[in-house]
GUKOLZA-647481 format. One line per 10 residues: number of its first residue (from 1); for each residue x negated, y, z of C-alpha. Coordinates in Angstrom, 1 decimal. Layout:
<bavexs>
NUM = X/Y/Z  ...
</bavexs>
This chain:
<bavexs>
1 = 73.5/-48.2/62.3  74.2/-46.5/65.9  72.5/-43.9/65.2  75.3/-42.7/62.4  77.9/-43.4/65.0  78.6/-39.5/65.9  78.5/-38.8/62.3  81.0/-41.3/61.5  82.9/-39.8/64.0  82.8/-36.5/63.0
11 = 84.0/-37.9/59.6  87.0/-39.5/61.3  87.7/-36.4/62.7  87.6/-34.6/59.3  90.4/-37.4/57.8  92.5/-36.8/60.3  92.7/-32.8/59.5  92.3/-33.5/55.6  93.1/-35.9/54.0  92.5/-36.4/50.0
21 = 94.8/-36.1/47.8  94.1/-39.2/45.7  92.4/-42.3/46.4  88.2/-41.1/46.0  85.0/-43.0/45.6  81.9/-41.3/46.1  78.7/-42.5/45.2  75.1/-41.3/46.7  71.7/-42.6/45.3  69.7/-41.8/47.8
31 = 66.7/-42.9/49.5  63.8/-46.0/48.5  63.4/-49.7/48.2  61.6/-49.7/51.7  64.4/-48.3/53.3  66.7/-50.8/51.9  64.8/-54.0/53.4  65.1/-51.6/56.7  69.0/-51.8/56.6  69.4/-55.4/56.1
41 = 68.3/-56.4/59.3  69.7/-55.6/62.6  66.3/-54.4/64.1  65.9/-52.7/60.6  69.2/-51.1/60.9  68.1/-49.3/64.1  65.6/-47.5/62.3  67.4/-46.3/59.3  65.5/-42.9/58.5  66.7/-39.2/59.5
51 = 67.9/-38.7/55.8  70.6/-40.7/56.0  71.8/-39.1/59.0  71.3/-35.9/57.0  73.6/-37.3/54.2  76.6/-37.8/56.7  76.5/-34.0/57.7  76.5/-33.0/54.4  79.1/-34.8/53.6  81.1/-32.9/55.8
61 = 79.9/-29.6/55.1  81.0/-30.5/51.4  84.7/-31.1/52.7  86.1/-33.5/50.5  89.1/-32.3/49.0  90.5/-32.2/45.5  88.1/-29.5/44.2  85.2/-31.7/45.0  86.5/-34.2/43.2  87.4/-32.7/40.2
71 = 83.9/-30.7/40.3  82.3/-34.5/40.3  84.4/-35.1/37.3  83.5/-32.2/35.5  80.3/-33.1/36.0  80.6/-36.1/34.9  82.4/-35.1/31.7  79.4/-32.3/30.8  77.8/-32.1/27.7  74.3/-31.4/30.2
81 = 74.5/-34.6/31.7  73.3/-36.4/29.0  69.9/-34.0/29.1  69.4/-35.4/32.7  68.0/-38.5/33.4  69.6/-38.5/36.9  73.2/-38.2/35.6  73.5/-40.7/32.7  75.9/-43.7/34.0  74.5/-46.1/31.3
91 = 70.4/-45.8/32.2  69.8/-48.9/33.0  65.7/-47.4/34.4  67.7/-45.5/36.9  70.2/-48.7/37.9  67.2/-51.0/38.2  64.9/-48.3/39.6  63.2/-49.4/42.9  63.3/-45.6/44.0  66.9/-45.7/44.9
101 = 69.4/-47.4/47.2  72.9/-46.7/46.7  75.9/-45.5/49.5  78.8/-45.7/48.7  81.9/-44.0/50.7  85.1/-45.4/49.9  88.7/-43.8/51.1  91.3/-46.4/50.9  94.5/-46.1/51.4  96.5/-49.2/53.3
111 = 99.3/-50.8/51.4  102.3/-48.7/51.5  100.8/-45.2/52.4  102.1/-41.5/50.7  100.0/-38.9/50.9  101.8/-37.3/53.9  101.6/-40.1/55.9  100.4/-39.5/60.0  96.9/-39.4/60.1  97.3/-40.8/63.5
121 = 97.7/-43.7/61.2  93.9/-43.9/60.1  90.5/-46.3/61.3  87.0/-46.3/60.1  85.2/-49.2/60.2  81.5/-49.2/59.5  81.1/-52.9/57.3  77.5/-53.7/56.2  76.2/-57.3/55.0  75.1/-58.2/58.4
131 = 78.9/-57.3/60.1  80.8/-54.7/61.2  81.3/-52.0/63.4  84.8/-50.9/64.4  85.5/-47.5/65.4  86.8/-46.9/69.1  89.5/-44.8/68.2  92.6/-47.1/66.9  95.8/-46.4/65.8  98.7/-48.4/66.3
141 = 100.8/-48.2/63.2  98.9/-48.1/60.1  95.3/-48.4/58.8  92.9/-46.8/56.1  89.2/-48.0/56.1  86.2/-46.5/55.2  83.6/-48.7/53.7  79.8/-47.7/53.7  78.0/-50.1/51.8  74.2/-50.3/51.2
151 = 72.7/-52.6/48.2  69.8/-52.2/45.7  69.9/-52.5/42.4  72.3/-52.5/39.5  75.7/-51.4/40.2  77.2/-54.2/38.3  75.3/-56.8/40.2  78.2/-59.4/41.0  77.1/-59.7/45.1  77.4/-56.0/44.8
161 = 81.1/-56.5/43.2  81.9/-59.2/46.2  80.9/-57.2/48.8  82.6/-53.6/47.7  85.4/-56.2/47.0  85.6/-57.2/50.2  89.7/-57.9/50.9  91.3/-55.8/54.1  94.0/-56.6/56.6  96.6/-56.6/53.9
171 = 94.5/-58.0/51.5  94.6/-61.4/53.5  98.4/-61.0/54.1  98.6/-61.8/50.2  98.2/-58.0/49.1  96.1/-57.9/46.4  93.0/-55.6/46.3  92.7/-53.6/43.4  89.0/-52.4/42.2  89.1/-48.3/41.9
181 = 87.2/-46.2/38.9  83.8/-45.3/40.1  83.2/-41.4/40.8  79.4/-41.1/42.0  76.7/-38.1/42.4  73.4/-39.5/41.7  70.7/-37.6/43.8  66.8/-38.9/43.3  65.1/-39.3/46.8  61.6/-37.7/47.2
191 = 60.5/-38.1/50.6  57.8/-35.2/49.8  59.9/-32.5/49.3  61.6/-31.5/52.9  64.8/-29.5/52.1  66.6/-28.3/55.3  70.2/-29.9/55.0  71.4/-27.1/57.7  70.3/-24.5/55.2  72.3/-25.6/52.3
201 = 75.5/-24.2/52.1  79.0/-26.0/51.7  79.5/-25.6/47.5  82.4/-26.4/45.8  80.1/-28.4/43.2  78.2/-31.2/43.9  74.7/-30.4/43.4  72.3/-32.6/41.5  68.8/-32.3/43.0  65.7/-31.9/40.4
211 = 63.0/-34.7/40.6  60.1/-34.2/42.1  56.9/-36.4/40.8  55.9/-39.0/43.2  52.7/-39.5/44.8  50.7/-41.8/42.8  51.6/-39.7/39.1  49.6/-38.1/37.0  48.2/-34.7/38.7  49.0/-33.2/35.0
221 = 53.0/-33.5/36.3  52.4/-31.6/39.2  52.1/-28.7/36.9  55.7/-28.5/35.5  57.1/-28.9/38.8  59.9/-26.2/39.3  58.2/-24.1/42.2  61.7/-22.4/43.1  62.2/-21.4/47.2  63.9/-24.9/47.3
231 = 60.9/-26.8/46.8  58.1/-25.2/47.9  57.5/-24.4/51.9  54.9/-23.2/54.7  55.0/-26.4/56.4  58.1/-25.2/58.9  60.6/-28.0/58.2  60.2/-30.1/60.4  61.3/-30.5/64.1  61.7/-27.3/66.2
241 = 58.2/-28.0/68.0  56.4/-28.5/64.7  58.1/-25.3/63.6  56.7/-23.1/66.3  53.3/-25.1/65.9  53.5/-23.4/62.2  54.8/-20.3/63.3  51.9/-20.1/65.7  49.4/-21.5/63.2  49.9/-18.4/60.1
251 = 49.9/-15.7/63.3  46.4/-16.9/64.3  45.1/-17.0/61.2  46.4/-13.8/60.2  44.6/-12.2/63.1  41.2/-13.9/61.7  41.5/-11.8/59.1  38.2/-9.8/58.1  37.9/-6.2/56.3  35.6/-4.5/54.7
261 = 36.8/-0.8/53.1  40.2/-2.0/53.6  40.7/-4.9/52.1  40.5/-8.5/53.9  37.5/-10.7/52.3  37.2/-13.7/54.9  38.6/-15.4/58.0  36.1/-15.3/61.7  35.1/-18.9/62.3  36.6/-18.4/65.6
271 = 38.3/-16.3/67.8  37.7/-17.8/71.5  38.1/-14.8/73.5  36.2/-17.0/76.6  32.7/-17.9/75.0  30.4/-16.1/74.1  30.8/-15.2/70.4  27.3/-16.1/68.8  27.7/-16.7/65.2  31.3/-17.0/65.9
281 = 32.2/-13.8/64.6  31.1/-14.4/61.3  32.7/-15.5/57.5  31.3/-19.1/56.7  31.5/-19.7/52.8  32.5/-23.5/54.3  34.7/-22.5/57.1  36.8/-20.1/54.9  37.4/-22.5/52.1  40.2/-24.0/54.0
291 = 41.4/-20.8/55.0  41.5/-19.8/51.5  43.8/-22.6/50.4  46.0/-22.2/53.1  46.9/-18.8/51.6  46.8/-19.9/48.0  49.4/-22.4/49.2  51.3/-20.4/51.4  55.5/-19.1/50.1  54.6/-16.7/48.6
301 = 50.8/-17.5/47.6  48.2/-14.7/49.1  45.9/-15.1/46.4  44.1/-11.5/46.8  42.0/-12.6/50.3  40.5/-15.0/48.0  39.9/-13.5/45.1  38.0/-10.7/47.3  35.7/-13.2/49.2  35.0/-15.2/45.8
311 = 33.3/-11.5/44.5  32.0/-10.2/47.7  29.7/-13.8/48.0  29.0/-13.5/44.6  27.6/-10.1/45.4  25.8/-11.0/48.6  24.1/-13.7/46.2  22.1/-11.1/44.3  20.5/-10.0/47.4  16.7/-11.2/47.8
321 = 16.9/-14.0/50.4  13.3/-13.9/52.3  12.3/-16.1/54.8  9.4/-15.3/56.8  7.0/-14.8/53.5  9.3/-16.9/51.0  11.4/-16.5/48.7  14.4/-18.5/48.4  16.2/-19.4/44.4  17.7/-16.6/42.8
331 = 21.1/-18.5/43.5  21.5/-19.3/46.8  25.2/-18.7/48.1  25.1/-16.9/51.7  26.0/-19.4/54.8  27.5/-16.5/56.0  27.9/-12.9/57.1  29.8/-10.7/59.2  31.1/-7.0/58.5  29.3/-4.1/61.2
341 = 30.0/-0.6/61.3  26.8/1.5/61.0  27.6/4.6/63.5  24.9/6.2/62.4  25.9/6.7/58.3  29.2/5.9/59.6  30.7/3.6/57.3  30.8/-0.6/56.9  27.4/-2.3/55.8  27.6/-6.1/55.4
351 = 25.1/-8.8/56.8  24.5/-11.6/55.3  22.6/-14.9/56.7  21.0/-17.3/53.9  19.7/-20.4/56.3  17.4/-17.4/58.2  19.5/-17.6/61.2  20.7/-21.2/61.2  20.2/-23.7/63.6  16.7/-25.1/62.3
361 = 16.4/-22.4/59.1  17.5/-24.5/56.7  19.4/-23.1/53.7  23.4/-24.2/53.4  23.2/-26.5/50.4  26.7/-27.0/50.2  28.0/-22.8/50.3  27.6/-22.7/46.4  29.6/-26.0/45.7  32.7/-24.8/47.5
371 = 32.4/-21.3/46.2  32.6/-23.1/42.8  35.5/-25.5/43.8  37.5/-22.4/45.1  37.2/-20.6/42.2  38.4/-22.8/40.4  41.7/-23.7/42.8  42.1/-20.0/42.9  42.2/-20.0/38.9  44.5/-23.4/39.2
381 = 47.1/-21.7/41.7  47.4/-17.8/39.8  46.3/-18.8/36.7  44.7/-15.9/36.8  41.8/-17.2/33.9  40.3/-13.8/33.6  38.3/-13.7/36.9  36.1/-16.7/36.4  35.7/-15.4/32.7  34.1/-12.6/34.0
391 = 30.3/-12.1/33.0  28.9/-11.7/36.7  31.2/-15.0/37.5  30.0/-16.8/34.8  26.5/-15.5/35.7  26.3/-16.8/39.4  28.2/-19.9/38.9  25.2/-21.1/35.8  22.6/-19.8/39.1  24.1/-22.6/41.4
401 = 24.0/-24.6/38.3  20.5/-24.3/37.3  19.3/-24.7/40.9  20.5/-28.6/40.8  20.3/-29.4/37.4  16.4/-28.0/37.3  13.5/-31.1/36.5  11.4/-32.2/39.0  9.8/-35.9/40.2  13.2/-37.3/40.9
411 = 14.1/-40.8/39.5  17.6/-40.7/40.7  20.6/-38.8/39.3  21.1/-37.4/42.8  20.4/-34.0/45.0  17.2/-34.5/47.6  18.5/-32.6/51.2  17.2/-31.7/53.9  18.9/-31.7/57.4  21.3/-29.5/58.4
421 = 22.0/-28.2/55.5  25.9/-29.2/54.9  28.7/-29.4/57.5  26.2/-31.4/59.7  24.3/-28.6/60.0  22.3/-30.1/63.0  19.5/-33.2/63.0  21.3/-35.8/62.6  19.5/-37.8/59.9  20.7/-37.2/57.0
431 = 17.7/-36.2/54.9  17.5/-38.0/51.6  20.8/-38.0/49.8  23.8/-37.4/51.3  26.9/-39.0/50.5  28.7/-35.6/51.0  26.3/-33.5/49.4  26.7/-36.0/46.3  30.2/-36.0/46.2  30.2/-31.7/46.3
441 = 27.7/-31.8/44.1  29.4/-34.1/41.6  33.1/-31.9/42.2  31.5/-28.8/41.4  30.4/-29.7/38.1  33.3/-30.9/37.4  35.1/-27.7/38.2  32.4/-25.7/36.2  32.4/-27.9/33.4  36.0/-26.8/33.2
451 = 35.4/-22.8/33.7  31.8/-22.1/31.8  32.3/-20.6/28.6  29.6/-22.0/25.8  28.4/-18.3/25.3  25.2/-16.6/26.3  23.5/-20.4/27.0  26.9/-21.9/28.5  27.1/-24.6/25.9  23.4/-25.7/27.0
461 = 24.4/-26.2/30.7  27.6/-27.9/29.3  25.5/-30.4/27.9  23.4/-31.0/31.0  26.6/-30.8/33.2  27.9/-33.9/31.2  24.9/-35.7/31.0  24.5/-35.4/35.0  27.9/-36.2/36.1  27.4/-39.1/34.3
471 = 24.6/-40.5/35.6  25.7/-39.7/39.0  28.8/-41.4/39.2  27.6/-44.5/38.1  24.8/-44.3/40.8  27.3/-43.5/43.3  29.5/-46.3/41.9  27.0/-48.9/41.9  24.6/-48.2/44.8  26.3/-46.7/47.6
481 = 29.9/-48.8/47.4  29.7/-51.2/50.5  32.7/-53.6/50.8  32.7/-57.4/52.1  31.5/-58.9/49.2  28.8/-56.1/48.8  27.6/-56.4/52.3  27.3/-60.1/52.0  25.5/-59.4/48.8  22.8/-56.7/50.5
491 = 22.4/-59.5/53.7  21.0/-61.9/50.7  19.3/-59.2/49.1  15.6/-61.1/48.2  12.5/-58.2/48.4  9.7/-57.1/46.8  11.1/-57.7/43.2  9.2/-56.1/40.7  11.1/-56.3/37.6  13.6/-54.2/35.5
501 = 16.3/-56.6/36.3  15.9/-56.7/39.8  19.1/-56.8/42.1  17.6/-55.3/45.5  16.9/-52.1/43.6  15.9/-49.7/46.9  13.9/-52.8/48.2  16.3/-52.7/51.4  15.5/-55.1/53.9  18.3/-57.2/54.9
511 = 17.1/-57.5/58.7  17.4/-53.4/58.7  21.3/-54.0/58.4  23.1/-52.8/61.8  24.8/-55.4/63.3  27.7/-53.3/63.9  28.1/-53.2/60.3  28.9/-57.2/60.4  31.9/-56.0/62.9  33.2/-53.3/61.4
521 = 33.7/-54.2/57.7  37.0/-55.9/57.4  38.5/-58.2/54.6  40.2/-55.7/53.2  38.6/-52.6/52.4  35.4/-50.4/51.5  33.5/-47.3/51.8  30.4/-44.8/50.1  28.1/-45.0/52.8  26.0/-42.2/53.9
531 = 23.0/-42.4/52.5  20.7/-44.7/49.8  17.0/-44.2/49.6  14.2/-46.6/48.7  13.9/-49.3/51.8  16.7/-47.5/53.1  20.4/-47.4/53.9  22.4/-45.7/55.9  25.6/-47.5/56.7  27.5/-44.7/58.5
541 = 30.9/-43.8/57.4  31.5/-40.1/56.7  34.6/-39.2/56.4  34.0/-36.1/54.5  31.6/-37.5/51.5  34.6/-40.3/50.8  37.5/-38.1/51.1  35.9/-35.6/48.4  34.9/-38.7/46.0  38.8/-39.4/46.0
551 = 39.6/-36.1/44.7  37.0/-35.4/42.7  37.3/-39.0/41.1  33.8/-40.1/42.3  35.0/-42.9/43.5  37.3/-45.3/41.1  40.7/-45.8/41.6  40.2/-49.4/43.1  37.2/-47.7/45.6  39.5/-45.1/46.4
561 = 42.7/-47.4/47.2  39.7/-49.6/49.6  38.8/-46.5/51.4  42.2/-46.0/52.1  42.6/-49.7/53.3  39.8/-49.5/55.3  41.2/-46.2/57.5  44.1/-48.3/58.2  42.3/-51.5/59.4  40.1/-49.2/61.4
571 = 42.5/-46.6/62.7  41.6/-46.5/66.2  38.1/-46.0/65.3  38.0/-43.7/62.5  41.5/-41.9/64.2  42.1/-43.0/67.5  43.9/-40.5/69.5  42.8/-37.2/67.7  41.9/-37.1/63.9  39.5/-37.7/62.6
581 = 36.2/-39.0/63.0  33.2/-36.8/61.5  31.0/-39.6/60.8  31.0/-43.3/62.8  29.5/-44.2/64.8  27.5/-42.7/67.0  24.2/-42.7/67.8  23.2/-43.8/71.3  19.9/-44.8/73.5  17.0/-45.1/71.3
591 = 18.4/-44.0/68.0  19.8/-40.8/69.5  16.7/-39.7/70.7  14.3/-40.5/67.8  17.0/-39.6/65.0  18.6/-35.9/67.0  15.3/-35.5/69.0  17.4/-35.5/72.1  19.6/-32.9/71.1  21.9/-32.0/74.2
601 = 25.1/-30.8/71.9  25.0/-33.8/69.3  25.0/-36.7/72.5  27.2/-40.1/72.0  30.5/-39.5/70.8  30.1/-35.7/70.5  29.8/-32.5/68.0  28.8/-34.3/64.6  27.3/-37.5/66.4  31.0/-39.0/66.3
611 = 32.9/-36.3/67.0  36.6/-35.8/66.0  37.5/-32.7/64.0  41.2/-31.6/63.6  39.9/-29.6/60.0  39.2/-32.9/58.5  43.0/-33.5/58.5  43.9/-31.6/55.0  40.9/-33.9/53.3  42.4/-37.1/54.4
621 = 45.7/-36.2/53.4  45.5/-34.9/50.3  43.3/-38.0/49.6  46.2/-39.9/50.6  48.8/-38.2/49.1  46.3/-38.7/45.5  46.4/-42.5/46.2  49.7/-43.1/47.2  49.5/-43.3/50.8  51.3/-40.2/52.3
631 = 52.2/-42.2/55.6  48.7/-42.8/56.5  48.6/-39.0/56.7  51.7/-38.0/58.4  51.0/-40.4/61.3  47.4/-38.6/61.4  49.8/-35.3/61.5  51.8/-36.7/64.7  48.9/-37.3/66.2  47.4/-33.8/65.6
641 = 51.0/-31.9/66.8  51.2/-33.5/70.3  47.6/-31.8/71.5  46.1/-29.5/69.3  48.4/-26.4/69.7  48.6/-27.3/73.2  44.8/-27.6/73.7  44.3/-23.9/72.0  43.2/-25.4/68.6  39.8/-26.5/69.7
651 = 36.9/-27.1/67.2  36.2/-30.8/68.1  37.3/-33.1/70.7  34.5/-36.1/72.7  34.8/-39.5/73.1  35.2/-42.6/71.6  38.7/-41.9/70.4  38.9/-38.1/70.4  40.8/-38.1/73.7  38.8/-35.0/75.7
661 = 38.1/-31.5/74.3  34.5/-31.0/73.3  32.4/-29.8/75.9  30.8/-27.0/73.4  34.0/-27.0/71.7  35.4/-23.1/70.5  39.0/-22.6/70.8  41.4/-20.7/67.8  39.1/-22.4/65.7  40.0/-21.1/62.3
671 = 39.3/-24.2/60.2  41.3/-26.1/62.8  44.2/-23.8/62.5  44.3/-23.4/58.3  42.8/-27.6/58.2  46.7/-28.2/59.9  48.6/-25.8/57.6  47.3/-27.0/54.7  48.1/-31.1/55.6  51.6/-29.9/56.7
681 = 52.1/-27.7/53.2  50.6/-30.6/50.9  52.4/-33.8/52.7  56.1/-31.4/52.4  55.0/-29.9/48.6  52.3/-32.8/47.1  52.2/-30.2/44.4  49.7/-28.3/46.0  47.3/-31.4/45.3  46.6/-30.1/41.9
691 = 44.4/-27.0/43.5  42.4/-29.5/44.9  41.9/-32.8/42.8  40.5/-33.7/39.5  42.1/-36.1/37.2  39.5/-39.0/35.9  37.7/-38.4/33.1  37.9/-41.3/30.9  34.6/-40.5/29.2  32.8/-41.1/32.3
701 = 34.9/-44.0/33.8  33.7/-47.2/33.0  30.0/-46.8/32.5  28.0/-49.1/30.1  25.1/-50.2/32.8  25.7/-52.8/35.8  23.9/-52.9/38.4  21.5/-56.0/37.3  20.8/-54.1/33.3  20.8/-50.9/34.2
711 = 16.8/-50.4/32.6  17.1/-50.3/28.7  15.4/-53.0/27.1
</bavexs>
């Protein structure tokens, strides 16, 4: 408790200049059950969070006098309170709620006292179950104490009674104690919602705070959250450095602003003034989806730089797309383009690049899965349903559609890939089937599914959209989950088993197993790996493909609360000292050179060979914010605030534990920038999860098939 010592003070101070006018009790639910086991133990007291701090000063800004008082008991008194849950004395969900811990601030009066008694006369002691703490500045005639008691629970709990009971000085001179009404404000705590306490201004009513929903609820609550100024932010509340890290964060990515006639359709992937700018200078469909939600989040929402990017791709995708002499599908989202001013017809032409230009010419698989996704969080934050109604809209998302849902030789429910043609946009050996690609693929057709209207052939593509996302997620379920128990299984596996009922399915050959795999796979835990293929697996963990399975509800609710274990066992490899780890681990000595072909930029530890990538920070925490873990993402935040501003917002940091600035690394990387924004905005709001996130679909969550019977008789 030392560190409300100066508050306390200042609260003595305030007694001695105004005293009540009658003997008060004031009440303050405030806080949660983990701060509670906290404060009953000395090394626990020590660390009593901010908020409580933040209580004191309110408390005097609030000035208790006799108008506070009698505003508390008109409250109390209301015909309203009994419409919220947070003011009814007799609910017993609220007493026995472990959401709250209970304060109490009582102002007694010694034996003997009138109300214009010296307050020279006055001491506060600070009494909690553990001792005491006297105040250093005694008077010598008479006393008055001020009691600040902490317990859980229900307020008629008889240790409760004992302890507020507690006799004084004149108590134990024979002086009887008598018990005093109870007067309380009730205030829910939400640690998610961040509320400035030097912003509010001293009322002379007691304000009842509205609830906010908690992490692990229902996304479907999110939506009737009230989004007044109070309780919505652009990440600056928190300490004056992570303020001007903000402040500095929407300035840069306002000047990445692109136009084109005027209006702003995209963000520049960088804006490094000392490299040279190669593709630099360009819009990314995947670098700007981040971007785009930082400004569909953002107090007010800028919805309009979205909206124009979501048409002008959607135009650029009815181009031809030619390489050398072939043609590529009819809807293939640009990887990018870039706005140039033709000084010869003098005006604006656009330029778009479909995989022509990319390292190794392969076409971006992934652009038309986040244009999909953003539509629809762009519909989800304006509701603004009229856009993806449109005919063109509906048009080129059923293109993307009918490009992955077309028949071919495949036996499996998922997309084939090349390399390099996601995020990883380099050899790195990925080929086959992607556990990222799988998990975009699987969240966009969720998110069509949603938009497509059943006219002009919509309710045919409906049908194949549920019939898909079916299979796929129990494939995904079954096949690429890898826990203890699993890996034990697979390092059993028997081969060459030629029957419907066969376990070792992909006819994986234990002996391929990685023995770093043995190492790394805790007790407690799991992961989708990267890749499953027949007589292959590829045991990497990508951070990417397993965050998006959480939100998109790939993965099931007890996979998703393992993948969340796991990045805790394994912090300093998956975190270390700069979030977050593209894929681990690397790739080193013979692997790196038969898998990259001795590619100089992807080397041990580097790039997408085990780099660390500050943009990855809004996936991880909005997955952890989905399942209930929002302090595995704010200490990923910490770790982001003490470098990245200070580094010049680099693209990707080296080594084993993110410590250096890549050596190929771009600075006022854009993704870097909006990839912080959006983690601050969604750990202060976690309302802003519902752009992003998909509830389950209970028609699709507990498939019939295991993974022994999964051939029909």
């Amino acid at each position: 408790m030392a560190r409300m010592a100066p508050t306390l003070a200042q609260l003595f101070a305030l007694l001695k200049n105004d005293e009540p006018s009658d003997d008060s009790e004031i009440g303050i639910l405030f806080g949660t059950s983990s701060e509670i086991l906290q404060a009953e133990s000395p090394a626990g007291a020590n660390e009593l969070s901010v908020r409580e701090a933040e209580v004191a000063e309110w408390l005097l800004d609030l000035q208790y006098k006799d108008s506070s008082v009698s505003a508390t008991e008109n409250e109390s008194s209301s015909p309203e309170k009994d419409s919220d849950p947070l003011n009814k004395e007799g609910s017993k969900a609220i007493e026995k709620s472990p959401d709250y811990i209970e304060i109490y601030l009582y102002l007694d009066k010694p034996s003997g006292s009138s109300k214009n008694a010296s307050p020279k006369s006055e001491e506060i002691s600070l009494i909690s179950e553990k001792g005491s703490l006297e105040s250093k500045e005694k008077q010598k005639e008479s006393e008055e104490k001020s009691l600040i008691s902490i317990s859980e629970g229900s307020l008629e709990s008889k240790e409760e009674e004992e302890s507020l009971e507690k006799p004084s000085d004149s108590s134990e001179k024979g002086e009887a104690l008598t018990p005093k009404p109870k007067k309380s404000v009730r205030m829910k705590c939400n640690e998610n919602v961040s509320v400035s306490v030097s912003e509010i201004p001293s009322m002379p009513k007691l304000m009842t705070l509205k609830s906010c929903p908690s992490v692990g609820m229902s996304l479907e609550s999110f939506d009737q959250i009230d989004n007044s100024p109070m309780f919505r932010s652009n990440g600056a509340s928190g300490n004056g450095e992570s303020n001007a890290m903000v402040e500095e964060a929407w300035e840069l990515l306002k000047k990445s602003y692109v136009y084109y006639k005027g209006k702003e359709v995209g963000t520049l992937a960088a804006m490094d003034p000392s490299a040279e700018t190669l593709n630099y200078n360009q819009v990314f469909v995947r670098d700007f989806f981040p971007s785009g939600l930082a400004c569909l989040m953002k107090d007010p929402p800028e919805p309009e730089i979205v909206k124009n990017f979501l048409l002008k791709t959607l135009h650029l995708q009815g181009w031809e797309k030619r390489i050398d002499n072939f043609t590529l599908g009819e809807g293939v989202m640009p990887a990018s383009f870039k706005v140039l001013f033709d000084s010869h017809r003098l005006k604006e032409t656009l330029i778009a690049d479909f995989g022509g230009s990319a390292i190794g010419r392969v076409a971006p698989l992934d652009s038309g899965f986040w244009w999909i996704i953003l539509l629809r969080s762009y519909t989800k934050c304006t509701r603004d349903y009229a856009l993806a109604e449109l005919p063109e809209v509906q048009r080129g998302m059923k293109l993307i559609l009918n490009l992955c849902l077309s028949d071919g030789f495949d036996t499996f429910p998922t997309l084939l890939c090349a390399d390099g043609c996601s995020m990883i946009d380099r050899r790195m050996g990925i080929y086959g089937y992607p556990i990222e690609i799988q998990a975009l693929f699987y969240f966009a057709l969720r998110c069509a599914r949603q938009m497509l209207k059943p006219e002009r052939g919509g309710k045919e593509l409906i049908e194949r959209i549920d019939k898909r996302i079916t299979a796929l997620s129990f494939h995904i379920q079954q096949y690429y989950w890898l826990d203890f128990t699993q890996l034990n299984k697979i390092y059993r596996y028997k081969t060459e088993e030629y029957s419907h009922t066969a376990v070792n399915k992909f006819n994986v050959i234990p002996e391929s197993i990685p023995d770093w795999v043995f190492d790394f796979m805790p007790l407690r835990g799991g992961y989708l790996i990267g890749n499953v293929s027949p007589a292959r697996m590829d045991f990497r963990w990508f951070l990417l493909g397993n965050c998006i399975a959480i939100l998109s509800c790939l993965a099931t609710g007890a996979q998703a609360t393992a993948i969340m274990d796991l990045v805790e066992e394994r912090w300093e490899d998956l975190v270390g000292e700069m979030p977050l780890k593209i894929v681990y681990p690397a790739l080193e000595g013979h692997d790196w050179r038969t898998v990259t072909g001795f590619d100089p930029k992807n080397t041990r530890w580097s790039y997408h060979n085990g780099g660390s990538w500050p943009v990855l920070l809004w996936l991880l925490t909005a997955a952890c914010i989905k399942t209930g873990r929002p302090q595995i993402a704010k200490r990923a935040i910490d770790l982001v605030e003490q470098r990245l501003s200070k580094d010049g917002w680099p693209e990707y940091y080296d080594g084993k534990t993110g410590r250096y600035i890549g050596k190929q690394a771009r600075k006022y990387q854009t993704w870097s920038i909006s990839g912080y924004l959006i983690a601050k905005m969604m750990i202060e709001n976690p309302s802003n999860l519902v752009m992003i996130s998909l509830e389950e679909d209970k028609r699709i969550a507990n498939p019939r098939l295991t993974r022994s019977a999964s051939f029909p008789p």
